[in-house]
PDB file of N, CA, C and O in Angstrom:
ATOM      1  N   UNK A   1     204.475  82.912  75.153  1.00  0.00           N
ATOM      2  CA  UNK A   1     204.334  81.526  75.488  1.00  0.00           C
ATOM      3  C   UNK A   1     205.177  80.633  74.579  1.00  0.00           C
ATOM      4  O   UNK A   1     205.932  79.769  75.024  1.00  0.00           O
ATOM      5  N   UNK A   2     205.020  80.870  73.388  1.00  0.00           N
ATOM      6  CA  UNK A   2     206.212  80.329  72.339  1.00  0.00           C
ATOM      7  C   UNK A   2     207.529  79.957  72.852  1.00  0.00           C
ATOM      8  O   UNK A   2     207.925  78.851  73.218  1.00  0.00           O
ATOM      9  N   UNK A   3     208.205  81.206  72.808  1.00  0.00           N
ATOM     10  CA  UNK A   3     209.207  81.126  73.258  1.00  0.00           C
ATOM     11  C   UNK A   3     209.906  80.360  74.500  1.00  0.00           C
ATOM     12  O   UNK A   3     210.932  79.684  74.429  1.00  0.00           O
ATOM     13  N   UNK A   4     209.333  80.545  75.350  1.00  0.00           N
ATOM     14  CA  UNK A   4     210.009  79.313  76.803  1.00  0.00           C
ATOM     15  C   UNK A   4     209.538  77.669  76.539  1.00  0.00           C
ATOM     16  O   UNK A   4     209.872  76.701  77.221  1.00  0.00           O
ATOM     17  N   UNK A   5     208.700  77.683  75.390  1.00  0.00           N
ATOM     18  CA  UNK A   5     208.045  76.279  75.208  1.00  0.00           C
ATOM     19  C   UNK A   5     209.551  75.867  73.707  1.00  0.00           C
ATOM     20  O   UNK A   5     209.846  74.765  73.244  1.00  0.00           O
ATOM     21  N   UNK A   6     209.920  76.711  73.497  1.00  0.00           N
ATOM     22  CA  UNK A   6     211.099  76.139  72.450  1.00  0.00           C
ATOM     23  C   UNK A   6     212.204  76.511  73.206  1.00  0.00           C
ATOM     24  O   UNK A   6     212.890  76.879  72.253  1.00  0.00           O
ATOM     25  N   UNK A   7     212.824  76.679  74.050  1.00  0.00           N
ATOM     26  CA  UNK A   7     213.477  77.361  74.870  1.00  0.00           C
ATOM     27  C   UNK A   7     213.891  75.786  75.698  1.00  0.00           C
ATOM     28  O   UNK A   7     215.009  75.272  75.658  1.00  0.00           O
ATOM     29  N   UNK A   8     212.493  75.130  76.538  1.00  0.00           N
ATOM     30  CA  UNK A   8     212.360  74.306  77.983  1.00  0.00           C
ATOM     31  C   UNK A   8     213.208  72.953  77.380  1.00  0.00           C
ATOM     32  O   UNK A   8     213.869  72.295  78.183  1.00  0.00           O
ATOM     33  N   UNK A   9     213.170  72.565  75.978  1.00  0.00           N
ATOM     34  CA  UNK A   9     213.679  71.258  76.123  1.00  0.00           C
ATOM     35  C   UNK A   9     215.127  71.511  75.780  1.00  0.00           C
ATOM     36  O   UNK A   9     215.580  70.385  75.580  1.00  0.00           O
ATOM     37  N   UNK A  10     216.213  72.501  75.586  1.00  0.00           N
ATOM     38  CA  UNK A  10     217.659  72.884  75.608  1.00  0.00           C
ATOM     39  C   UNK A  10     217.566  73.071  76.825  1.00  0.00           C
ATOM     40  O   UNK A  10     218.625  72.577  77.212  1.00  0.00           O
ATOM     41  N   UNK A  11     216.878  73.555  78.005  1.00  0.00           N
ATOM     42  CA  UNK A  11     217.209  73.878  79.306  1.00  0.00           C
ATOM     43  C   UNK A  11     217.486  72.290  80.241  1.00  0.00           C
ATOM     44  O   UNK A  11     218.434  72.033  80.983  1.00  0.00           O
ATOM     45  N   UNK A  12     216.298  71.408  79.881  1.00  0.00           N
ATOM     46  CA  UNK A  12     216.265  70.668  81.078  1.00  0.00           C
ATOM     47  C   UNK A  12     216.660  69.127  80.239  1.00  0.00           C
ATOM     48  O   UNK A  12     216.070  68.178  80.756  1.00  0.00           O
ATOM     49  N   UNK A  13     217.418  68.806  79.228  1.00  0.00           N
ATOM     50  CA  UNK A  13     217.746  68.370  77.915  1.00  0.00           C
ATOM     51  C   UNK A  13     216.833  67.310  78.130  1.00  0.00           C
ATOM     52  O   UNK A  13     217.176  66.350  78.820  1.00  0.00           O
ATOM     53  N   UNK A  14     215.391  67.393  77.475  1.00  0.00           N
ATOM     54  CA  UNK A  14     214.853  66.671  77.439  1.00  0.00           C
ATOM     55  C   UNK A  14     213.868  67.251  75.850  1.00  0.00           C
ATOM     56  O   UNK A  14     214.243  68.079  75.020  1.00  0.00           O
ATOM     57  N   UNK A  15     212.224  66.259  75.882  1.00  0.00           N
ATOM     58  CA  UNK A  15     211.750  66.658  74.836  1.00  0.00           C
ATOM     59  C   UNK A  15     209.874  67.763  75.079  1.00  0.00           C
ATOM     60  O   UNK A  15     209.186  68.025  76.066  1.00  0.00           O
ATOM     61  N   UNK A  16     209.788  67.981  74.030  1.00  0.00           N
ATOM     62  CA  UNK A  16     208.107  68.466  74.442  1.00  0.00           C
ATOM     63  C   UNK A  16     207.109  67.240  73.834  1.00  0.00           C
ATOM     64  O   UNK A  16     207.533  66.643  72.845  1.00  0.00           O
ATOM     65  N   UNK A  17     206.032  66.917  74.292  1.00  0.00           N
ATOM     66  CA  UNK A  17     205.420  65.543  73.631  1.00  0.00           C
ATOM     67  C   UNK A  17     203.542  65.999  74.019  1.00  0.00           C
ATOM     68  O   UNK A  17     203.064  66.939  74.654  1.00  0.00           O
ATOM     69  N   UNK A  18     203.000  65.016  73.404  1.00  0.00           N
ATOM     70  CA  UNK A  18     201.708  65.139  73.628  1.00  0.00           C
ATOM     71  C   UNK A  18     201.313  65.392  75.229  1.00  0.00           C
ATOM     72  O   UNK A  18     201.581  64.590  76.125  1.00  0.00           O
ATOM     73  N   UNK A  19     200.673  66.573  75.401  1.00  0.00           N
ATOM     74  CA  UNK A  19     200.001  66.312  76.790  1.00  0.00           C
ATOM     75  C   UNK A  19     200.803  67.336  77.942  1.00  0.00           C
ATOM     76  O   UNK A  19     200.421  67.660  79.067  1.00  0.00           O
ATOM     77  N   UNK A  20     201.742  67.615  77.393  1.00  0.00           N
ATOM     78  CA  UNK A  20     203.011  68.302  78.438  1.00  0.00           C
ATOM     79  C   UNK A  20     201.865  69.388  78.494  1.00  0.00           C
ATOM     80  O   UNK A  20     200.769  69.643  77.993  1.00  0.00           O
ATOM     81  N   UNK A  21     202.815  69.893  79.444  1.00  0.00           N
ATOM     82  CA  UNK A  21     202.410  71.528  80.369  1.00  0.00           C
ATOM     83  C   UNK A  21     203.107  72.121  80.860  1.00  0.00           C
ATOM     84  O   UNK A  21     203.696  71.372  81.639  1.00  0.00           O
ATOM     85  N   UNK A  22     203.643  73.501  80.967  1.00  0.00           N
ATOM     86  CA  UNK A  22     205.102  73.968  81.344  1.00  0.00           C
ATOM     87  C   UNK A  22     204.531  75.274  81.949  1.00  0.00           C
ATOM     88  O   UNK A  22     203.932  76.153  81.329  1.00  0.00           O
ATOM     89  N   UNK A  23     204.823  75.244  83.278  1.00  0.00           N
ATOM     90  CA  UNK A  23     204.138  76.222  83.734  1.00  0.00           C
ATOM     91  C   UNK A  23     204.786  77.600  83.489  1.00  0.00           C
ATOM     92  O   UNK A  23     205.906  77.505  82.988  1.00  0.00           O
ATOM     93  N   UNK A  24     204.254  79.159  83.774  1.00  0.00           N
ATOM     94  CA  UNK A  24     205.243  79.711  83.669  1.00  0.00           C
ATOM     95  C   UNK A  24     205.567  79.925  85.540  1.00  0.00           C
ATOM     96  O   UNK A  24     204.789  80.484  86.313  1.00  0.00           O
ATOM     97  N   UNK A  25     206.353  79.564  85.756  1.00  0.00           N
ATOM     98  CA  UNK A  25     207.018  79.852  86.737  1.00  0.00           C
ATOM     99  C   UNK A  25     207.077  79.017  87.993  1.00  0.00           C
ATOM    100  O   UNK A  25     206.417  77.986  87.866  1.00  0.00           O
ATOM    101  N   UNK A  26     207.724  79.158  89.284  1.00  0.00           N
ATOM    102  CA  UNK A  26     207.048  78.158  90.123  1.00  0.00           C
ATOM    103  C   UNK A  26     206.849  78.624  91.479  1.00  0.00           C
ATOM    104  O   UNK A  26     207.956  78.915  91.932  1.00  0.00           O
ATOM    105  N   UNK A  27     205.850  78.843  92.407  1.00  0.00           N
ATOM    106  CA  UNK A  27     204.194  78.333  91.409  1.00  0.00           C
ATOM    107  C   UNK A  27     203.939  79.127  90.031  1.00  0.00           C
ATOM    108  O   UNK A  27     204.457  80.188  89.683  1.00  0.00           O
ATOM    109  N   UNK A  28     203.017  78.342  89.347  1.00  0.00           N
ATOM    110  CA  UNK A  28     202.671  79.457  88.096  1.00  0.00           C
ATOM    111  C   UNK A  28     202.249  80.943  88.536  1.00  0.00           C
ATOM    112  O   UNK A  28     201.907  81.313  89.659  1.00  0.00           O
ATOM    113  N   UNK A  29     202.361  81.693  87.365  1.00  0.00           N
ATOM    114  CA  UNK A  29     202.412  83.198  87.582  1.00  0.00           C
ATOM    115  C   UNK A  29     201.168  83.523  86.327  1.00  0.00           C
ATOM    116  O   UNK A  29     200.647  82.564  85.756  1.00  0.00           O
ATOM    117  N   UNK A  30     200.922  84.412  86.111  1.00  0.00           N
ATOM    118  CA  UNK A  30     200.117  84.903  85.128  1.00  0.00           C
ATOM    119  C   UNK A  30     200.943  85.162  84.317  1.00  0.00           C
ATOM    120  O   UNK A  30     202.022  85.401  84.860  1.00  0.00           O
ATOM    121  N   UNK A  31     200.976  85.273  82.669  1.00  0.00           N
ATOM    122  CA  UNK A  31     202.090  85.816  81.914  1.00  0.00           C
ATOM    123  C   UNK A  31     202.348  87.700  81.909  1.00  0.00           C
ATOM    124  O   UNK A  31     203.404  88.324  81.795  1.00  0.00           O
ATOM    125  N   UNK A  32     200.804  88.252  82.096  1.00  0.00           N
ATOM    126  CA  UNK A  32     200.567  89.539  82.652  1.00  0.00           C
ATOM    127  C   UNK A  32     199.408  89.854  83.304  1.00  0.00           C
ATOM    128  O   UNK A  32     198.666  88.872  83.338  1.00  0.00           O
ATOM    129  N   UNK A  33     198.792  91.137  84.010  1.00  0.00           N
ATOM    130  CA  UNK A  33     198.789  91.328  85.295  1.00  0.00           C
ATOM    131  C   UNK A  33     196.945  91.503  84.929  1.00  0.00           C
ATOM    132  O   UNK A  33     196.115  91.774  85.797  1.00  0.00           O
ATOM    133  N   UNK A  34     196.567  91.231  83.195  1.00  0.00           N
ATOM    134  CA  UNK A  34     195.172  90.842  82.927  1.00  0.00           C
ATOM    135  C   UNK A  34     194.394  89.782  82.285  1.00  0.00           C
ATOM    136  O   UNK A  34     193.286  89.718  81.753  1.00  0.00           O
ATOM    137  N   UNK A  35     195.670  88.707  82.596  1.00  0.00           N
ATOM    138  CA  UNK A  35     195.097  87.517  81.929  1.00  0.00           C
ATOM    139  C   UNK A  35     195.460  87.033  82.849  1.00  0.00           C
ATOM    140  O   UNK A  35     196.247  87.487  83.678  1.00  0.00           O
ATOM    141  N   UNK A  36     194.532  85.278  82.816  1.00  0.00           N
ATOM    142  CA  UNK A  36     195.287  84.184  83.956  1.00  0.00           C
ATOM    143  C   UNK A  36     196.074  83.132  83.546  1.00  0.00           C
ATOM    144  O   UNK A  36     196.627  82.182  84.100  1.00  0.00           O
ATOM    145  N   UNK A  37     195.981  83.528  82.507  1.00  0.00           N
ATOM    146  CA  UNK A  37     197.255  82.326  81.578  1.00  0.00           C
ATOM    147  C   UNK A  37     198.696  82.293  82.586  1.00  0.00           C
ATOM    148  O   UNK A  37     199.426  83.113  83.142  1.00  0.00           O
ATOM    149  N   UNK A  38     198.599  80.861  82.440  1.00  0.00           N
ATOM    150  CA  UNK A  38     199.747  80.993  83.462  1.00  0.00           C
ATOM    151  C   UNK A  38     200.920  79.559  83.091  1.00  0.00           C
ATOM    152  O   UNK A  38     201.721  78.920  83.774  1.00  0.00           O
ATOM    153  N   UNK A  39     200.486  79.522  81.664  1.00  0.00           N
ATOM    154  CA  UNK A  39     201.547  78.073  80.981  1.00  0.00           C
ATOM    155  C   UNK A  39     200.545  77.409  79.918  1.00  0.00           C
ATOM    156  O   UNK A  39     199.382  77.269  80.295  1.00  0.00           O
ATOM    157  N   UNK A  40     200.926  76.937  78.475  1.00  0.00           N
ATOM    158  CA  UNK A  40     200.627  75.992  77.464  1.00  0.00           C
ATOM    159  C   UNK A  40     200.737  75.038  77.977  1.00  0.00           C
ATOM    160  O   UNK A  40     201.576  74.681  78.805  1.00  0.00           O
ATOM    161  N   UNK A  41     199.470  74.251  77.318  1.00  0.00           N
ATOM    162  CA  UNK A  41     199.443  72.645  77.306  1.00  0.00           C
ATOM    163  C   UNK A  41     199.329  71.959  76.118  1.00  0.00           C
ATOM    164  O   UNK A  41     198.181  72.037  75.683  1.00  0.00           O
ATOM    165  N   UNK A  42     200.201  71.206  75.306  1.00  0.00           N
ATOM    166  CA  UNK A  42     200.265  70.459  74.064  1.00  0.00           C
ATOM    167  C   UNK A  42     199.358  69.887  73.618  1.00  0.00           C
ATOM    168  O   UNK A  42     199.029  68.901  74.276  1.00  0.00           O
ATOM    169  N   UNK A  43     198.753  70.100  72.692  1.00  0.00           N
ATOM    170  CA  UNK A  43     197.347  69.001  72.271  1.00  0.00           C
ATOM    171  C   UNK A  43     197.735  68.716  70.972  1.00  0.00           C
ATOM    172  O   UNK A  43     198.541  69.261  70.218  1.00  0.00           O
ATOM    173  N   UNK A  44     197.008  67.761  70.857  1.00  0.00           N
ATOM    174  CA  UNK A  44     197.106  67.478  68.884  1.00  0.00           C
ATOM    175  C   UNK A  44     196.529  68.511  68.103  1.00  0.00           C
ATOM    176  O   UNK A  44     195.404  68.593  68.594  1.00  0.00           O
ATOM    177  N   UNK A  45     196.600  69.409  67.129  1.00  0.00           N
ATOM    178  CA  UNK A  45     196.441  70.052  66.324  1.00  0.00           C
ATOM    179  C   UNK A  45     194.970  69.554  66.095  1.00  0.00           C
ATOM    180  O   UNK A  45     194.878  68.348  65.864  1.00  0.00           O
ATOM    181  N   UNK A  46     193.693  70.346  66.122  1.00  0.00           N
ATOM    182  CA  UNK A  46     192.203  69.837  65.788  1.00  0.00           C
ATOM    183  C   UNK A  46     191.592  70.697  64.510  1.00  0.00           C
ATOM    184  O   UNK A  46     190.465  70.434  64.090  1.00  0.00           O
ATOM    185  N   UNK A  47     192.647  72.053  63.738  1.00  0.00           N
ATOM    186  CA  UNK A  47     192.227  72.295  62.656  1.00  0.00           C
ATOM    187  C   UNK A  47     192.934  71.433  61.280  1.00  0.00           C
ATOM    188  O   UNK A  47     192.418  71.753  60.209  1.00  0.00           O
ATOM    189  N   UNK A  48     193.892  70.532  61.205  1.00  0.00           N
ATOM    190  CA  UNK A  48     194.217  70.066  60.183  1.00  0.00           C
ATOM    191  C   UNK A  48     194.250  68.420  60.002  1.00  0.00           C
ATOM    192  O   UNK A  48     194.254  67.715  61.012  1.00  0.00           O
ATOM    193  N   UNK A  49     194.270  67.934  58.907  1.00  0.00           N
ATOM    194  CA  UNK A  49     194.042  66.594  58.876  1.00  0.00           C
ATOM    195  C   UNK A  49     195.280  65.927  60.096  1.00  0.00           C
ATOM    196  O   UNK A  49     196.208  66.431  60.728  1.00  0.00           O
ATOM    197  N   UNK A  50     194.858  64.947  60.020  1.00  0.00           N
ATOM    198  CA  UNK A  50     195.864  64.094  61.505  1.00  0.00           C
ATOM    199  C   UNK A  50     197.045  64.255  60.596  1.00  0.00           C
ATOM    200  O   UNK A  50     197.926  65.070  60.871  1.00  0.00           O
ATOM    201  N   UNK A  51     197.093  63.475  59.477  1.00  0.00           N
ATOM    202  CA  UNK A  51     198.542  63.401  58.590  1.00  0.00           C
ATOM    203  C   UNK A  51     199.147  64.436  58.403  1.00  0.00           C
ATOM    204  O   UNK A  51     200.171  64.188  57.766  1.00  0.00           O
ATOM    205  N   UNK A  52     199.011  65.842  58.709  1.00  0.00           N
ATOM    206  CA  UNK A  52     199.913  66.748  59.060  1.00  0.00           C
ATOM    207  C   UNK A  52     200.599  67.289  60.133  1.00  0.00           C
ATOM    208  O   UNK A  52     201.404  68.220  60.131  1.00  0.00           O
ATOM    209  N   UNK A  53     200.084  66.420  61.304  1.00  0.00           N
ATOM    210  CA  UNK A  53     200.642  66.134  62.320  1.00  0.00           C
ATOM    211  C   UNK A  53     201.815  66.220  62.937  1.00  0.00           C
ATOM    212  O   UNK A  53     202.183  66.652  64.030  1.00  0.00           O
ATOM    213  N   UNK A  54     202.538  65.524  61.653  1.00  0.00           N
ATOM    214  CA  UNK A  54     203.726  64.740  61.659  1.00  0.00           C
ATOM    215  C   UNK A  54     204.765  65.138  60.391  1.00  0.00           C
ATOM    216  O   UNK A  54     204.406  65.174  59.214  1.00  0.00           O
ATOM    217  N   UNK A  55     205.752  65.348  60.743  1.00  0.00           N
ATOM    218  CA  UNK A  55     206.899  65.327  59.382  1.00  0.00           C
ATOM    219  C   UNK A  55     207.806  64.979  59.365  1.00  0.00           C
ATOM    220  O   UNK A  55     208.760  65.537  59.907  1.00  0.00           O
ATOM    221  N   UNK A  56     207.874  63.509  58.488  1.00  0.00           N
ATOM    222  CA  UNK A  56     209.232  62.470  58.704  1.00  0.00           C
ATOM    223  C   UNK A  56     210.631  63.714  57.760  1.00  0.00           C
ATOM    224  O   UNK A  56     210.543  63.732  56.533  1.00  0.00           O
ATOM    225  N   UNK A  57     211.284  64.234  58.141  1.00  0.00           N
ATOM    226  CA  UNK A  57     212.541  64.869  57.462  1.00  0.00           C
ATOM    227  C   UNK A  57     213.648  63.503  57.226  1.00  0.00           C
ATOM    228  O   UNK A  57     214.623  63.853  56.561  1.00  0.00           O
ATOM    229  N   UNK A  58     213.668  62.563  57.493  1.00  0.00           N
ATOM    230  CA  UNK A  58     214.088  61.261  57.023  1.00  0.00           C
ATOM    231  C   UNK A  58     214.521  60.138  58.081  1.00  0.00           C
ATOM    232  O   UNK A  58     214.700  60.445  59.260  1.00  0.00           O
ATOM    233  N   UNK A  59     214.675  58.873  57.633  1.00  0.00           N
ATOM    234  CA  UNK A  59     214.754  57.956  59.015  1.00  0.00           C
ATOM    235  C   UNK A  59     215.159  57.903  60.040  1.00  0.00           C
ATOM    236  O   UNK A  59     215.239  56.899  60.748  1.00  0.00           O
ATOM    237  N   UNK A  60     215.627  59.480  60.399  1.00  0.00           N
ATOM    238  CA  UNK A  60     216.206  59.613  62.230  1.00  0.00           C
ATOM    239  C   UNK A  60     215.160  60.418  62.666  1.00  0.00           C
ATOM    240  O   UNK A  60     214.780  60.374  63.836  1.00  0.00           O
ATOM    241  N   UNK A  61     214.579  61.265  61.704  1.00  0.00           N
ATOM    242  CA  UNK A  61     214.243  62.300  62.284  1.00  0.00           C
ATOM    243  C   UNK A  61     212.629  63.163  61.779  1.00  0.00           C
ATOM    244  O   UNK A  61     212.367  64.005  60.919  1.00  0.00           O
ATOM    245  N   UNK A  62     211.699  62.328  62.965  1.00  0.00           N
ATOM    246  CA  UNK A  62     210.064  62.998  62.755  1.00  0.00           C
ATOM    247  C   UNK A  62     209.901  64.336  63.580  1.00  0.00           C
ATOM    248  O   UNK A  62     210.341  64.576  64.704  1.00  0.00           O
ATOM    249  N   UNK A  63     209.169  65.138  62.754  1.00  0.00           N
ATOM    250  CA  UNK A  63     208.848  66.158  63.788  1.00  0.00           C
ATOM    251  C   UNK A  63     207.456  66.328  63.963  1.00  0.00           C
ATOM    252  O   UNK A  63     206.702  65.952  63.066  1.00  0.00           O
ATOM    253  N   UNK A  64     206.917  66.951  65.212  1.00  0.00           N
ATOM    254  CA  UNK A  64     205.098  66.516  65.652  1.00  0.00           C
ATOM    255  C   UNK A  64     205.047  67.578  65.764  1.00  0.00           C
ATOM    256  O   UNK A  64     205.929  68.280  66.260  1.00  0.00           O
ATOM    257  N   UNK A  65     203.627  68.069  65.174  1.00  0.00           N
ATOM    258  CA  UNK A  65     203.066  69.591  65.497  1.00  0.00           C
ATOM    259  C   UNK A  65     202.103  69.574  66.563  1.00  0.00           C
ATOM    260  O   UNK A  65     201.173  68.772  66.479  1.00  0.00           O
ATOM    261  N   UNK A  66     202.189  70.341  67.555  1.00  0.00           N
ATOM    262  CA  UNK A  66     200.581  70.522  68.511  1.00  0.00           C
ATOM    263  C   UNK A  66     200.454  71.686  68.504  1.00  0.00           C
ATOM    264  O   UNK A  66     201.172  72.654  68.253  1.00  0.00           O
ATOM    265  N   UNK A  67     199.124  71.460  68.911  1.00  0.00           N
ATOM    266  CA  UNK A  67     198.404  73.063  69.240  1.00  0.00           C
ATOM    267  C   UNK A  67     198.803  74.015  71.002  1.00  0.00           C
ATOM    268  O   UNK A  67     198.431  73.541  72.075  1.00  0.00           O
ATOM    269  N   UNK A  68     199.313  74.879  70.928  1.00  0.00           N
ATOM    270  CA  UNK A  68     199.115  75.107  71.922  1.00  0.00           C
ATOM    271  C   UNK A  68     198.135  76.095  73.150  1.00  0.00           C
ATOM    272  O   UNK A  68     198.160  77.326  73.162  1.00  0.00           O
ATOM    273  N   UNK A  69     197.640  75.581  73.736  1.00  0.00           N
ATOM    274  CA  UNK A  69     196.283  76.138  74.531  1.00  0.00           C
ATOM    275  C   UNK A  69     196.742  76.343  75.738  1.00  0.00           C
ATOM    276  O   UNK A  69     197.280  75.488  76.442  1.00  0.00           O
ATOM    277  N   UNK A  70     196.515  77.661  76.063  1.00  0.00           N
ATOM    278  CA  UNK A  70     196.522  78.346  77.489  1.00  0.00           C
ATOM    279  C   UNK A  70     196.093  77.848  78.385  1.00  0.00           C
ATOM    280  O   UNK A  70     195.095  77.155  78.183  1.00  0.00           O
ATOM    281  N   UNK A  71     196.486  77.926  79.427  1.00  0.00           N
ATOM    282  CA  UNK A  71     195.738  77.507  80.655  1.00  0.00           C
ATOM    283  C   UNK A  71     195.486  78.533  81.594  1.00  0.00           C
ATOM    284  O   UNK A  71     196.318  79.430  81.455  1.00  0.00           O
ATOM    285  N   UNK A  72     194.857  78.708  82.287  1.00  0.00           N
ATOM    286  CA  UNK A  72     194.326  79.320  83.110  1.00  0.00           C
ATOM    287  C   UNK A  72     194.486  79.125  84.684  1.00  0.00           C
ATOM    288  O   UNK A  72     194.082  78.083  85.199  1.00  0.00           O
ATOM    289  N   UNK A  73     194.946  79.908  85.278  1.00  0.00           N
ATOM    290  CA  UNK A  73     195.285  79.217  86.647  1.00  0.00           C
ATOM    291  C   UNK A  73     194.429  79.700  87.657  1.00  0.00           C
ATOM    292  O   UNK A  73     194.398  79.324  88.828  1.00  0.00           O
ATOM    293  N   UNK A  74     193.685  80.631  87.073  1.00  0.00           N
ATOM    294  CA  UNK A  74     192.741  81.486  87.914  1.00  0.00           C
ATOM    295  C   UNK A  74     191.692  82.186  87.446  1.00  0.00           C
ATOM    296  O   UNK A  74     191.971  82.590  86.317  1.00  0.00           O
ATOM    297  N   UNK A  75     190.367  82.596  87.861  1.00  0.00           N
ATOM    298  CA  UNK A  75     189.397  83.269  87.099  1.00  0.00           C
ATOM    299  C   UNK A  75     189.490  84.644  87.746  1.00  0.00           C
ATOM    300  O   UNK A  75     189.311  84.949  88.925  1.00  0.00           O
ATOM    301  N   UNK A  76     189.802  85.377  86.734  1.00  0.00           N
ATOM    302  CA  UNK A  76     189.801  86.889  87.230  1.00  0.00           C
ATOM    303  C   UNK A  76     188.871  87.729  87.366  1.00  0.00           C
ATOM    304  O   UNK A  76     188.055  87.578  86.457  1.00  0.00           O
ATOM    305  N   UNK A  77     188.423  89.054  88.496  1.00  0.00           N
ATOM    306  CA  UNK A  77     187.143  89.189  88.320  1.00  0.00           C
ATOM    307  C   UNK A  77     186.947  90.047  87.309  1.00  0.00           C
ATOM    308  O   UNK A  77     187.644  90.763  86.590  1.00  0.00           O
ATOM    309  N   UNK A  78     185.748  89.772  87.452  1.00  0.00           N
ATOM    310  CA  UNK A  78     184.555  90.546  86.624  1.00  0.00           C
ATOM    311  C   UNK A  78     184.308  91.661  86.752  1.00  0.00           C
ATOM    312  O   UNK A  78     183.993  91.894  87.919  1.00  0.00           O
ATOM    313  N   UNK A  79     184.275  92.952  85.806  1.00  0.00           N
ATOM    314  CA  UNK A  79     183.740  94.363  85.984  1.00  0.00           C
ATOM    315  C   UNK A  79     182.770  94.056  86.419  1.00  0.00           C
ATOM    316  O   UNK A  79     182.147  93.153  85.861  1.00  0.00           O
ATOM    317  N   UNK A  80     182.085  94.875  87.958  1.00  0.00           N
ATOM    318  CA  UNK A  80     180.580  94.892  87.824  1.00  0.00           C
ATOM    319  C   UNK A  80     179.735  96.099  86.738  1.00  0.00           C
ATOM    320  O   UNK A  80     178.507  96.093  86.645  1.00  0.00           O
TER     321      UNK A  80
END
C-alpha cells in the first residue's frame, strides 16, 4: 500500500493531503485474494502529539505526516 501511495502524486502530478483515498485499481481490487483491502485513506496521525504532524524543512517547504488506514471494500466470508 506504501508504495503506489508515494508513487500516485509523480504519476498524476499532483499532491497526497488530508482525507485522500487512492483506490487500488479501477474498480478497486483487493490487494490479495484474503483480505478486502482495496486502497488507504489519509488521516491525521492519532498516536503522536498534533505538533509532529508537521515538519517545516524551511520557508518553502512543510512536510505532513498521516496515518494510513485500509479500507475495505468488501466483507469476506466467514469460516463456518
Amino acid at each position: 500500500m506504501i508504495r503506489p501511495l508515494a508513487e500516485f502524486p509523480h504519476k498524476v502530478d499532483s499532491r497526497l493531503g488530508m482525507g485522500h483515498s487512492i483506490p487500488n485499481g479501477d474498480p478497486p481490487k483487493p490487494y490479495s485474494g484474503n483480505v478486502g483491502f482495496c486502497g488507504p485513506l489519509l488521516l491525521p496521525p492519532l498516536t503522536v502529539a498534533r505538533e509532529f504532524s508537521r515538519l517545516r524543512v524551511n520557508n518553502e517547504k512543510v512536510i505532513e505526516f498521516f496515518a494510513v488506514v485500509p479500507l475495505i471494500d468488501q466483507l469476506l466470508p466467514q469460516p463456518s
